[in-house]
Each structure stands twice: as structure tokens, then as C-alpha cells.
GUZA-874309 format. One record per residue (C-alpha): residue in three letters; x, y, z. Coordinates in pm, whole numbers, plus 50000, padded with zeros to 5 digits. Layout:
AlaXYZ ...
# end
This chain:
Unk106004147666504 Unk105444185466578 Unk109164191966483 Unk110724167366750 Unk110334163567113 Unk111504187167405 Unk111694183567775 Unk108394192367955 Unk108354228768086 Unk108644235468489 Unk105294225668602 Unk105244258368859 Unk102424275568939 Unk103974304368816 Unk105414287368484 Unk104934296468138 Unk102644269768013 Unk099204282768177 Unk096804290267850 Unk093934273467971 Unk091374301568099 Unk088044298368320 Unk085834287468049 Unk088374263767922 Unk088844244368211 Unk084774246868291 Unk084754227667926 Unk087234198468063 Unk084684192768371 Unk081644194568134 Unk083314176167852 Unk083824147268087 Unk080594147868265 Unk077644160368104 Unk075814135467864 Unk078184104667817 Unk077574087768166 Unk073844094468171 Unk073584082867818 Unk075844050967836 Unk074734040468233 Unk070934055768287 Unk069624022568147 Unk071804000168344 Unk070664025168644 Unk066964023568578 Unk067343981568547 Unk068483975168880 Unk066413997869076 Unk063854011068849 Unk062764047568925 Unk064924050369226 Unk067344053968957 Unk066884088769013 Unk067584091269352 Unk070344071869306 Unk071784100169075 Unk071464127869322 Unk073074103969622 Unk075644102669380 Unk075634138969325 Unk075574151169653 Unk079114126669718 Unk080214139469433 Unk079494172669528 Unk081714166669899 Unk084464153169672 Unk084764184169458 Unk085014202969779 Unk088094184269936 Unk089414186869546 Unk088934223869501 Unk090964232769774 Unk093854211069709 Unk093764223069346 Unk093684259769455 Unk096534245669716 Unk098834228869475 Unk098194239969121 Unk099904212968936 Unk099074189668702 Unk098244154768790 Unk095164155168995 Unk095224131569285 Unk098604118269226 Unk099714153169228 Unk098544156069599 Unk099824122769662 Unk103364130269611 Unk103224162169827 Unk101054150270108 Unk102604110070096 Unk105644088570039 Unk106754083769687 Unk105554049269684 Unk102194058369779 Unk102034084069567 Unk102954062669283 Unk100194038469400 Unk098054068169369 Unk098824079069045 Unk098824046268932 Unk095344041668959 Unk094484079868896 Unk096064070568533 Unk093814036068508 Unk091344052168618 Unk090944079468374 Unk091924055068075 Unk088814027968227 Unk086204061368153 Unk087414061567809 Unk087324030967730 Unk083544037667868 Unk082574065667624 Unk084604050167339 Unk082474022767379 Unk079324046267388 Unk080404069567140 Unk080854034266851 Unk077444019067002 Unk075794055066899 Unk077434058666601 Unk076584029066453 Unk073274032466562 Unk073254062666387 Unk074854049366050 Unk072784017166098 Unk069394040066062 Unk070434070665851 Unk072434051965585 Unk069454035965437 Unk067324070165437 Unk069974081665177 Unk069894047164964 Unk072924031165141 Unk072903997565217 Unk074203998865603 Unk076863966765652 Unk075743943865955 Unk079063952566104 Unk078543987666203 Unk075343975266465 Unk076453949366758 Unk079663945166983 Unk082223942066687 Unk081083970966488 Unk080883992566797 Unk084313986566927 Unk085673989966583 Unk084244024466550 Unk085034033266949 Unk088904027066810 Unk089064047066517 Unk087574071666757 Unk090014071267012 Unk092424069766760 Unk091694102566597 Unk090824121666871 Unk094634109766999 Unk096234123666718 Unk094074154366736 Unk095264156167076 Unk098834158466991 Unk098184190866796 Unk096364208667070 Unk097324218867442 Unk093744224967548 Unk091144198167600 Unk087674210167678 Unk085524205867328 Unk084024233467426 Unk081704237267038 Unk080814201667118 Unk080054211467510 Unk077944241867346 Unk076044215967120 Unk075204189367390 Unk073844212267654 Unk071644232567397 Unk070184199967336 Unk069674181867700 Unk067864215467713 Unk065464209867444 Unk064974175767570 Unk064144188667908 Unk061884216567807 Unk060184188867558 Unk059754171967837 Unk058744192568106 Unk055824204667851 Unk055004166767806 Unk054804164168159 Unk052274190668216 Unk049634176767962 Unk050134141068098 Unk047454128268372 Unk048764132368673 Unk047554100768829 Unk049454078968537 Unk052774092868628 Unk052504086568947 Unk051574047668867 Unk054774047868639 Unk057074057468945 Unk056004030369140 Unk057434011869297 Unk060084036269327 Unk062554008169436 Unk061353973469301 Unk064753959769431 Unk065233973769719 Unk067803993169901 Unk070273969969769 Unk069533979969422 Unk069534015469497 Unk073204009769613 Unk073543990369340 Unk072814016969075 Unk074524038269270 Unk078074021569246 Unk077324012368863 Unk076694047368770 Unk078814070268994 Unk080934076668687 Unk078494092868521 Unk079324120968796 Unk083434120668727 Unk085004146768515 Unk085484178568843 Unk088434155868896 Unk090024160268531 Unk089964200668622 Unk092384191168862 Unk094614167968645 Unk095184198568422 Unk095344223968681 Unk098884229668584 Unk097764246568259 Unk095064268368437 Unk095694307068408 Unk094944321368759 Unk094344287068988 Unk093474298469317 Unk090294312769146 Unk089754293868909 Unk089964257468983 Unk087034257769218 Unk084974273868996 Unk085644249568693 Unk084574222168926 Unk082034231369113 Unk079994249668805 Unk080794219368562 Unk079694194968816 Unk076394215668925 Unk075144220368546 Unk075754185768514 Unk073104177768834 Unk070854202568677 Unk070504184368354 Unk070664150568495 Unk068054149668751 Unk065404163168496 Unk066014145268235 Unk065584109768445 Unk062494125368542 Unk061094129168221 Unk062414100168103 Unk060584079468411 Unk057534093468360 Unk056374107968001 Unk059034087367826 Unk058194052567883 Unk054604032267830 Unk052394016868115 Unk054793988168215 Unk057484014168342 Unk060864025568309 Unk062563991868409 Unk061083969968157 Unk062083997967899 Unk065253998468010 Unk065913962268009 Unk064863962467660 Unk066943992667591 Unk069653995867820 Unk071934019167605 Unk069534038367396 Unk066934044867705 Unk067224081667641 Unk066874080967304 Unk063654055167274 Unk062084075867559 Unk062344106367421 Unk060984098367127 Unk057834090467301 Unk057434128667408 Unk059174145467099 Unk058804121266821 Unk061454106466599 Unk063084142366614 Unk063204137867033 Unk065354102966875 Unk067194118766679 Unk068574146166929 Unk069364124667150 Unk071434107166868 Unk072854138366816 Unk073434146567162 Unk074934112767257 Unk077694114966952 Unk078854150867101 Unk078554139767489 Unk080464106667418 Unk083444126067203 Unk083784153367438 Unk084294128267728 Unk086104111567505 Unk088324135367459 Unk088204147967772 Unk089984114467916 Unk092404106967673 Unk093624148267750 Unk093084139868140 Unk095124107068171 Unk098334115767935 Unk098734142168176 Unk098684126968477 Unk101164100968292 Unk103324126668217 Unk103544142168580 Unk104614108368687 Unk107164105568424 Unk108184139868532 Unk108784125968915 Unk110634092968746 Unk107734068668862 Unk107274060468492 Unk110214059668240 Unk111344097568157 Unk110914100967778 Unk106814099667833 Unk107324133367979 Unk108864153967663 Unk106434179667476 Unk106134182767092 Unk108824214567043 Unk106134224966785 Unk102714221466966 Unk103354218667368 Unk101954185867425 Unk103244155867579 Unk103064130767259 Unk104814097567437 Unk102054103667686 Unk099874107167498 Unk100434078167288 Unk101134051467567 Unk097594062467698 Unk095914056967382 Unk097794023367341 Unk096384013967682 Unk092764023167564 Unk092564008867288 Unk093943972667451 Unk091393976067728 Unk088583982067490 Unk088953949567320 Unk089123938167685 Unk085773948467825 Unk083133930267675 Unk080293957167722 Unk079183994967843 Unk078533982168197 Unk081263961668281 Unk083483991568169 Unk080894013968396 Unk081363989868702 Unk085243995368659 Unk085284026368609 Unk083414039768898 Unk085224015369165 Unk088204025569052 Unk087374063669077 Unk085384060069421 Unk088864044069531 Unk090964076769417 Unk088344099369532 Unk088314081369910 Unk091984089969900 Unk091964126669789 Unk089644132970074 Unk092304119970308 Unk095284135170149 Unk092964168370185 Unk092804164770563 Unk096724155670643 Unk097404188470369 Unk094744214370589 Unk096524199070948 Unk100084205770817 Unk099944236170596 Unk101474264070734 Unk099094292270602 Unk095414281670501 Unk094814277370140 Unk092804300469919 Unk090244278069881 Unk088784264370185 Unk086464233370220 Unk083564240270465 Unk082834224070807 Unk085924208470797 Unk087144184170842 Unk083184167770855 Unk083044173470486 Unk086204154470381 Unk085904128670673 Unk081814121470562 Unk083064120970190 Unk085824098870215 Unk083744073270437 Unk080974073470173 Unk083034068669853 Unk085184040570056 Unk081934021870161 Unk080454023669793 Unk083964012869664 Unk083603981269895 Unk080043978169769 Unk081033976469431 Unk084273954169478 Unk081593929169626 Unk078453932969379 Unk080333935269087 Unk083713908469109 Unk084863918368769 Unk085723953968855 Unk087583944569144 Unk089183920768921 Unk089943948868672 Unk091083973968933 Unk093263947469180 Unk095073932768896 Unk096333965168806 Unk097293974969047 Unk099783943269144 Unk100863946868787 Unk101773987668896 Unk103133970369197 Unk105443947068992 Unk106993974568786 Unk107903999869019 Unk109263972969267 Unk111533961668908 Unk111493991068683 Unk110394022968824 Unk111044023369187 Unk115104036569235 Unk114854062668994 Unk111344076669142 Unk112804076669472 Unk116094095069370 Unk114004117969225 Unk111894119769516 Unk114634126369747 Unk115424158469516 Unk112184172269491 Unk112154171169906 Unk115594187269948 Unk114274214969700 Unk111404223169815 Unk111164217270217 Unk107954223170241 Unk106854183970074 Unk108854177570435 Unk106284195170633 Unk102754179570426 Unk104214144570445 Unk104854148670811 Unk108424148870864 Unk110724169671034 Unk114324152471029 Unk116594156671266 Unk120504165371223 Unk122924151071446 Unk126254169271488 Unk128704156971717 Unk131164185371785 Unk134524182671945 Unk136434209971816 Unk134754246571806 Unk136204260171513 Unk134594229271299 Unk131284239371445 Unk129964267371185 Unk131014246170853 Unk129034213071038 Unk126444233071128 Unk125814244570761 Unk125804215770617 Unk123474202970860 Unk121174231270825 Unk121014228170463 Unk120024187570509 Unk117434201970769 Unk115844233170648 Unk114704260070844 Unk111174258771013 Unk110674223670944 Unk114264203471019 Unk116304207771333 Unk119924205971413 Unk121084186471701 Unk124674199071832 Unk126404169472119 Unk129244171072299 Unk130144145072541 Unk132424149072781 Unk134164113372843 Unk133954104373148 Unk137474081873283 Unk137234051273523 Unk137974062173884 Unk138024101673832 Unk137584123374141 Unk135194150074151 Unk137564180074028 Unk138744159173754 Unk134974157773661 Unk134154192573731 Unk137274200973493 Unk136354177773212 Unk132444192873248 Unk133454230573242 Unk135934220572911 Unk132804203572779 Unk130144231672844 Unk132984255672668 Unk132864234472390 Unk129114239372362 Unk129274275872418 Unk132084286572127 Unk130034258871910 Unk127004278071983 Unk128494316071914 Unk130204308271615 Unk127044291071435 Unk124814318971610 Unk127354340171453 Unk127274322671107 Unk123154325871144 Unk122024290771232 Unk120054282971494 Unk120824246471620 Unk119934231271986 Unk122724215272199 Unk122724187572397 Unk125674175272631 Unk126334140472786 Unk128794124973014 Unk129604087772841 Unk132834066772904 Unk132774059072545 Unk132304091072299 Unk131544065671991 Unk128774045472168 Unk127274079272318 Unk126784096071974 Unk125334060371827 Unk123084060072201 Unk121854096272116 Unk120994088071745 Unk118894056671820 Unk117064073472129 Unk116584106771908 Unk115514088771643 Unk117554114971386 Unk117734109371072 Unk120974118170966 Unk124614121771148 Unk127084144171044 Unk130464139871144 Unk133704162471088 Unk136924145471026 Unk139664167571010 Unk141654146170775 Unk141384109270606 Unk144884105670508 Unk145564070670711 Unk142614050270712 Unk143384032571041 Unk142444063071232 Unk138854066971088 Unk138574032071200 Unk136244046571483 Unk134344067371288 Unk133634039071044 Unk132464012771316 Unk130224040971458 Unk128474045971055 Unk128094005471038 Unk125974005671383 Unk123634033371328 Unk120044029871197 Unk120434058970942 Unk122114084970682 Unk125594094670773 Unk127504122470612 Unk131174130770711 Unk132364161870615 Unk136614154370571 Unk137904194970549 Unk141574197570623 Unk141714230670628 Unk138394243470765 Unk135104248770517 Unk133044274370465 Unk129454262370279 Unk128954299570115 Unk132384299869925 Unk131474260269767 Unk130324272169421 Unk131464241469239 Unk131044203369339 Unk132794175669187 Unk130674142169246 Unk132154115569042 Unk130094086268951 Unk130814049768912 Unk129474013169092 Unk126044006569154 Unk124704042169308 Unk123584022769631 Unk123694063369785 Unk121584078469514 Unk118554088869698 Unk120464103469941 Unk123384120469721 Unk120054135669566 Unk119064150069838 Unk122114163669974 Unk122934180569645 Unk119434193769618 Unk119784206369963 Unk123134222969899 Unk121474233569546 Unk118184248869748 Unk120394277369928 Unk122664291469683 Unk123074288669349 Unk126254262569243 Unk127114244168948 Unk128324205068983 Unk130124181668772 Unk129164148368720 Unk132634124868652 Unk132844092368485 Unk136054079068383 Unk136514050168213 Unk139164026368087 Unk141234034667794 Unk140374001167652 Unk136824015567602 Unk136434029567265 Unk136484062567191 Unk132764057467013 Unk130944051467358 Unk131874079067534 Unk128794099267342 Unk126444072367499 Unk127904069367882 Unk127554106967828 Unk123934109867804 Unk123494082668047 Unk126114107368301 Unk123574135768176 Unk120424116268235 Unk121554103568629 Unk122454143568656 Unk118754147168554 Unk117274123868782 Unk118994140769090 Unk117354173069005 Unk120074191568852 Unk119094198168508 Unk120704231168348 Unk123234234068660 Unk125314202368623 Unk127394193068324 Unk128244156168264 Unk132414149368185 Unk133714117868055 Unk137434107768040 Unk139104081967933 Unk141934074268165 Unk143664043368346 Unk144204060868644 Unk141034069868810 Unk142264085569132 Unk144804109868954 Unk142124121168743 Unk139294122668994 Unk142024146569171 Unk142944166668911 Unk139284176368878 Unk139044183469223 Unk141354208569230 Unk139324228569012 Unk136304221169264 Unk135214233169580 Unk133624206269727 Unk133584166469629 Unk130894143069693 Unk131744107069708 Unk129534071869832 Unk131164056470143 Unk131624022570024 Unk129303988670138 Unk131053955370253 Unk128993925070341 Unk126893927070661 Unk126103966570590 Unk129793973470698 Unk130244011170557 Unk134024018570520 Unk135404048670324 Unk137204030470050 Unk140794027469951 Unk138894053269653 Unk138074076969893 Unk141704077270080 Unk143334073169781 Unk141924106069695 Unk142444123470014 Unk146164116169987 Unk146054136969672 Unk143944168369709 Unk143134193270004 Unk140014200269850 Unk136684192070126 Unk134974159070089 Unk131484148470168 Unk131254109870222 Unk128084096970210 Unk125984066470300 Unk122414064770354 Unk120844039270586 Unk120944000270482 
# end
């Protein structure tokens, strides 16, 4: 396939991968826009509401229009691919985000399934009636609900295997062909207009809204698809040469010449297209070739046949605009581990994400044999996006508040733009959930199915991953809100720099801080000099804690207490300071009785604890190699990820990933634990930097030590008992007893 399978390329906006220029991402927005949802929905529109139909369009628009806003600037802000869910995971938790993407995927997969199913019902309307004209006897099967899906298939299925060959996805010949045509049919129509009597067009517009305002609504939630595709701009914005400039442009100008053929056309089509009784009863009659009946009234059969023509290109494009849209968003969240890894690798050969590709496809083609018709798949579809694009304009206002520097792309009268759009898409979401139960259906049970699997599949793997991606790249931290808090507890000086550099690398400059305590314990019965000597030995801790991390260039806060009990201070201090990590020195961890303390203190607090066990002092710039060796149930992965990424982040190391394994194993599965050792190494961020080692050995704590003499630095898991007891482990003495080398025991919260 393409010469094999690679991993996907860094996603940066600086990476290697951008080949997509102005015009091309311009042709995503227009492949997905212009022609297939007028085409495939006007009809339904002009049903419900008759002539208001039109209106209804340009409401549409102008939300549309305030959601392209909020997603201009967060393209221009983060240009990755992934669209929405891409914003999710920067501006939201990973299980949000997943939520996000989630539907972002359905979403894009639900509009294919729409112009699949438009692109077979034209199709065979075109076979059904040009076949004969050449002597060929056209089958029954190519007209009606089986012969259209079967065509919409082979359709998707092609254009997915053309997809595979080709890292660009805009159609841009078939975008050239549509448009050239909506404008004949326009012009046509406009000059139809003009020799029409003016007082029988206005009798055909009337009444403008037979149904009310509830139909107007109504058409409005069936056809606000027919405005989606700015939003696929953004789901390839990774592949976008020159984003800051770019993205906004794509989606604005692709969304705008969409309005600017739309509205005229349902104008002409209202009024010189359709007979005395008026567009609704033609549309009734007609509901997915309105366009083409109607303009054949004002052009003649060759008006039809255009609009054949046009509908075939408009349909593929969007087609193919989907299919390109949705296998990347897949892929980004296989990249972040929130769907299994392998949908993430690129053809070696052709650049494109073929497993994504595929799975998407797979998922279209089940849910067109799902949907029983054009406007069920309509009703989905829009719900669905409304839903997304009522959450972009959130995530659009909590990225503007917490951005440090404003983003080259600004939206206007903020934040009354993203606040008005994301009320107005959430309301017509509702709307639609109500009017039209099977898309709610559609979009809810997906969602608990989405739900299901990352609760039992996808979940500790995406948050490992998760964890990684914040330790390397703080700044997530600051969009999502959080600014953790380090707590040191210092009672020797010299231990103070090496603490403090840990801790400072666990809370990053700017955006974490470091907490330094020292309590002086205060005995029962002491007389005020004894106090006054126990506070001035106290504040001198504080000061020689504070020169020689000053000295070492960190910048933590200090805090001093007076406590009878130093243990239940630090745990007092933690809960009222709501940190969100501890780190404690231990000088040694030779007899475990005398970290009995220390362990009782990790069992009672509400959060990560890291003790740093450095017998002969530590020094974080001279740790180029860590040693983590692997093995139980990786209870601590999410928070080994992010230590290592944060130790990763601010110099460059190399680490080791250790398995050993019984000699009784054969020698013949050490190749597969391997690549499982390689793929955990993976999931923690580390790929390229950490090498995966398996031996075969009955004595795991001589060989875990031999390796760690060769280390600078191991990181082990503080081992769980029953009742969230955390202990360090006989493992963790036992290798303690047999190396000097610094150890970083871990344990996140329970």
C-alpha cells in the first residue's frame, strides 16, 4: 500500500508536511460547501417553509459566518490538524477533548454519508435519462433508494482509494466546473427574471412563510449543513503553508462565495423556476431534483442538464472533501492515543494516513446503508455540526482570556461575536434534537458508544499521552486553566537546589509555581527563648534554601509554619494549598522502617507525590541518562509521563525503558515484549530519545542495578496496597541497598 506504512510526521506548525497553499485550502472550504447542500437540502428547505426558504439560508449564513470568525482565529492560533478537536485538547481536559473529537469525526463522516447519498441519487438520475438517448436500456436499479446507495458506495469507495494516493483534498478542477456553472444558472436566471411580470413573482413568493416561524426554524436546522465545509479548512490546517494568513482567508472567502451563489440561485429558483402553485408544491413533488426541474423552466432541458452536471461535481467534491476532512481528524486523535495508534501511520510512499483513512470510509459506508434518505442524513448532519460549532465558539473564548500574546487573527467585538454565535448554534441544536428525534437519536447514541470505548479501550493510554503533551509543552497548562502548584518541604539547605529543580521542571516557569516550607516544630511546654531559637534556626533554613536555588536560577516562594507535628503540617499545607504535587527529599532509603513517616504522609494526601532518594546530593543538569524500568500494571503512568516529559522539556536526555523477565520465558518473545517496551516508550512521549531493553534474568533487582549504574537518574512507581496505602516496595529498597545512583519514586493521586 504506497510501499508500507510510517509513523505520522510532527504535526508542528513549523513541520515539514505543509504543501497545501491558499488556493488549495480555499478548494477544501468550497469543495465541501458550494453545490452539494443546496442541491441535496433546498427542496427539503423550500417544503417546510416555502419561500422563506431563502431567508432561512442567509440566517444560516450569517451564523455561519460568526462561526468562521471564532474558527479563523483559533486556526491562525493553533495551526494543527484536527479542527475542533484540535482546540479541544489545548483549551480542555483530555476527556473532553476526546468527546470533542469524537463527534468532530461523526460529524464529518454524517456529511458524507449526505453527499454520497446525493451524488448516487444524481447519478442515477443521470444514467436513468441519458442511457436510453444512446440506445441503452437503463436497469430499474440505478433510479430509487437501492440503486442510489449502491452507486453513493462505489463512490465513496473510489474516491477513498483515490484518497490514499493524494495528500491534498480540495477538487479544485471539479470546484472550477461547479461554480462556472451555478454562474450560468444564475445569470440564466437573473435574465429570466427581468422579462418575467413583475406582479407574478411577487404572487409566487407569497406567503413567504406558509408555516410559520416554526418552519422557518425548521428549515433552518434541516439545512444548516448546506453551510459546513469553513470548518474542514481547519481540520487540515496542519498541512497549510503559511497559517496565520492563510487559514482565515480559506474560510472566510470559501464560505462568502458560497452565500453569493446560494442566495441567488433560491431566488431564481422561487420565482422564474417554478409554475403558478409555487415553490412548495414543486418541491414536495421534487424534493431532490428542485434545482434541476426549476431550472429547466428558465433554461430549458440544457438549464436540466447543468444542473445534472453541476450536482455530480458539487456532490464528489464534498464528497471528497469529507472523507479527506474526517481521516484527519481521526488521525490527530490517534496521534494523542484517544483512538488506537496504528490509524495514525502515513503511506511511506504517498504521505497519507491510509488506516485513517480506511476506518473512515468503513464507517461511511455502514452509516449509508443506515440512513434511509437525503434528509434524515441532512437532519443529522447539521445537529451534529451545530453541536461542534457551539463548542468551538466556547473553546475560542477560554483560548483569547488565557493566551499570553493575542493571536494573529483576531475575531471582532469580542467576545459578543463568539458569545452570540455559540448561543445561536446551541439553541438551533436544541431545536433540531426536538423537531427531528432521529438525529438526536443518531448523534446521542454515538456518542455513549464514544463514551463506552474510551472509558474501556481508549481512555489510559490518551491520558498518558495527555500528561506528556502537557509536561512538553507548558503552555496546554496555561489554555486549560491550570497552574499547579509544587510543594517542597525543605529541612536541610544543601538538598534545597536539586528539590527545587525538580520541582521547577514539574511546574514550569510563568505558568507553575514552587512552594518551599519549613516548619519549625514546635515542643510541648517550650519557653519563649527556646521558641525564639527554634524560629531563627527555621528562618535560616529558609534563607540558605532560598540563596542556593536563587543561586541555581529558580525562583520559588517560601512559606514557614510553626506545627508540633512536621508530617501533619506539610499534609495541612497541601490540602489548604490545594498543590498538586509534593516533593519530598529523602536522603537515603536503605531501612525501610525509617521512611515509615514519609510513607504515612504520601497515603493521606489528596495528590501526586514524588520523592527524590539522592544519597549523595543531585544535581538535575548533570542527569543525562534515566533508567525507568517497567513492570506491574503502570497504575503511575500518567504521571511518570509527565515527569519524564517535564525532565525531557529542559534539556535534552536519553532514557531507558527496562523489562526483565523470567528465564523460563522463551527466548522467541522477547522480540514482541520489545515492541510492546517500545510502544509504552511511545505513548509517554519519548519517541527517538528512549530505547527499549529486554533481559532475561531471574534476578530482577541485581539487574535493575546493574543498569543503574550506568544511569544517572532512576524512575520507579511507589507501590499501591489496599485502601490507597502507597509504600515504597521491598523493589524499591531492595534497589537502594544496591546502587548510589538518585531515585525518583513516584505515585500519582488515587
Amino acid at each position: 500500500m504506497g510501499g508500507g506504512t510510517t509513523a505520522a510526521r510532527a504535526d508542528t506548525p513549523d513541520g515539514d508536511q505543509r504543501n497545501i497553499g491558499l488556493l488549495g485550502a480555499t478548494g477544501v472550504g468550497v469543495g465541501a460547501i458550494v453545490g452539494g447542500g443546496i442541491l441535496a437540502l433546498s427542496g427539503v428547505a423550500f417544503a417546510s417553509t416555502g419561500p422563506g426558504a431563502i431567508l432561512a439560508f442567509a440566517l444560516n449564513g450569517g451564523i455561519a459566518f460568526l462561526t468562521a470568525l471564532s474558527f479563523a482565529e483559533l486556526a491562525a492560533a493553533f495551526p494543527r490538524s484536527g479542527g475542533t478537536y484540535a482546540y479541544a485538547k489545548r483549551a480542555l481536559s483530555v476527556e473532553a477533548a476526546f468527546g470533542v473529537g469524537w463527534v468532530v469525526w461523526f460529524a464529518s463522516i454524517v456529511a458524507a454519508v449526505l453527499y454520497a447519498k446525493g451524488l448516487g441519487a444524481f447519478l442515477g438520475v443521470v444514467l436513468a435519462t441519458g442511457l436510453p438517448l444512446l440506445g441503452i436500456t437503463s436497469p430499474e436499479l440505478l433510479t430509487g433508494r437501492v440503486g442510489g446507495t449502491g452507486l453513493a458506495l462505489v463512490a465513496t469507495v473510489l474516491y477513498a482509494l483515490g484518497l490514499t494516493r493524494s495528500a491534498k483534498g480540495g477538487g479544485n478542477i471539479a470546484n472550477v466546473v461547479k461554480v462556472g456553472v451555478f454562474a450560468v444558472l444564475i445569470v440564466g436566471g437573473l435574465l429570466a427574471l427581468l422579462r418575467a411580470d413583475p406582479q407574478v413573482v411577487l404572487q409566487r413568493l407569497r406567503p413567504v412563510f406558509p408555516n410559520g416561524a416554526l418552519g422557518l426554524v425548521q428549515a433552518m436546522g434541516y439545512t444548516f449543513i448546506a453551510l459546513q465545509g469553513f470548518d474542514l479548512v481547519a481540520a487540515v490546517a496542519g498541512q497549510v503553508r503559511d497559517p496565520e494568513r492563510n487559514l482565515p482567508r480559506a474560510m472566510l472567502g470559501s464560505l462568502g462565495l458560497a452565500l453569493l451563489i446560494y442566495l441567488p440561485l433560491l431566488f431564481v429558483v422561487a420565482t422564474v423556476g417554478v409554475d403558478d402553485r409555487g415553490v412548495s408544491a414543486l418541491a414536495a413533488e421534487n424534493p431532490e431534483t428542485l434545482v434541476a426541474e426549476a431550472s429547466r423552466r428558465f433554461l430549458g432541458q440544457a438549464g436540466y442538464w447543468l444542473v445534472l452536471l453541476a450536482g455530480v461535481f458539487s456532490f464528489a467534491s464534498a464528497l471528497q472533501s469529507n472523507l479527506f476532512a474526517a481521516s484527519r481528524v481521526a488521525q490527530a486523535m490517534a496521534l494523542d492515543r484517544a483512538l488506537p495508534h496504528p490509524i495514525s501511520l502515513e503511506s511511506s510512499r504517498w504521505g497519507t494516513p491510509i488506516p485513517a483513512i480506511f476506518l473512515t470510509t468503513f464507517l461511511v459506508l455502514v452509516t449509508l446503508v443506515i440512513l434511509p434518505d437525503v434528509a434524515a442524513a441532512g437532519a443529522a448532519s447539521s445537529l451534529i455540526f451545530l453541536v461542534t460549532f457551539a463548542l468551538a465558539h466556547g473553546i475560542a473564548i477560554l483560548a483569547r482570556r488565557r493566551r499570553r500574546t493575542p493571536p494573529p487573527f483576531r475575531v471582532p467585538f469580542f467576545p459578543a461575536v463568539p458569545v452570540t454565535g455559540g448561543v445561536l448554534c446551541g439553541v438551533l441544536a436544541l431545536f433540531q434534537g426536538v423537531a427531528v428525534p432521529e438525529a438526536g437519536v443518531i448523534a446521542v447514541s454515538w456518542l455513549v458508544a464514544g463514551l463506552l470505548l474510551f472509558l474501556a479501550v481508549f481512555g489510559a493510554r490518551a491520558r498518558i499521552a495527555d500528561a506528556s503533551d502537557e509536561a512538553r509543552d507548558p503552555e496546554t497548562l496555561r489554555l486549560r486553566g491550570r497552574s499547579p502548584l509544587v510543594l517542597v518541604p525543605i529541612a536541610n539547605p544543601a538538598s534545597a537546589p536539586g528539590l527545587v529543580s525538580v520541582a521547577h521542571a514539574l511546574a514550569p516557569k510563568d505558568i507553575g509555581r514552587v512552594l518551599l516550607l519549613v516548619v519549625a516544630v514546635r515542643k510541648e511546654g517550650w519557653n519563649p527563648e527556646e521558641g525564639e531559637s527554634a524560629l531563627a534556626g527555621t528562618l535560616d533554613v529558609v534563607r540558605k534554601a532560598l540563596a542556593a536555588s536563587l543561586a541555581a536560577g529558580h525562583r520559588p516562594s517560601a512559606l514557614t509554619t510553626v506545627a508540633p507535628q512536621p508530617w501533619e503540617e506539610i499534609a495541612r499545607v497541601a490540602r489548604t494549598h490545594r498543590c498538586a504535587a509534593i516533593l519530598l527529599g529523602l536522603s537515603d532509603l536503605v531501612e525501610g522502617a525509617a521512611a515509615a513517616p514519609l510513607e504515612d504522609l504520601t497515603s493521606r494526601v489528596d495528590c501526586d507525590v514524588v520523592v527524590l532518594r539522592a544519597p549523595h546530593g543531585f544535581d538535575l543538569d548533570r542527569v543525562d541518562r534515566v533508567l525507568v524500568p517497567v513492570g506491574g500494571k503502570g497504575f503511575h503512568g500518567s504521571l511518570r509521563a509527565r515527569l519524564l516529559g517535564s525532565l525531557f522539556r529542559t534539556a535534552p536526555r536519553e532514557a531507558t525503558f527496562l523489562r526483565v523477565v523470567p528465564m523460563s520465558r522463551p527466548e522467541q518473545e522477547l522480540p514482541r515484549i520489545r515492541r510492546e517496551l517500545a510502544k509504552e516508550a511511545r505513548d509517554e512521549g519519548l519517541p527517538g530519545r528512549a530505547r527499549a531493553v529486554v533481559e532475561r534474568s531471574d534476578s530482577v533487582l541485581e539487574t535493575v542495578a546493574r543498569h543503574a549504574d550506568e544511569h544517572d537518574l532512576i524512575v520507579l512507581g511507589m507501590q499501591i496496597l489496599k485502601g490507597r496505602k502507597r509504600v515504597f516496595g521491598d523493589f524499591a529498597l531492595g534497589i537502594a541497598r544496591r546502587t548510589s545512583c538518585p531515585m525518583l519514586l513516584i505515585s500519582r493521586r488515587g
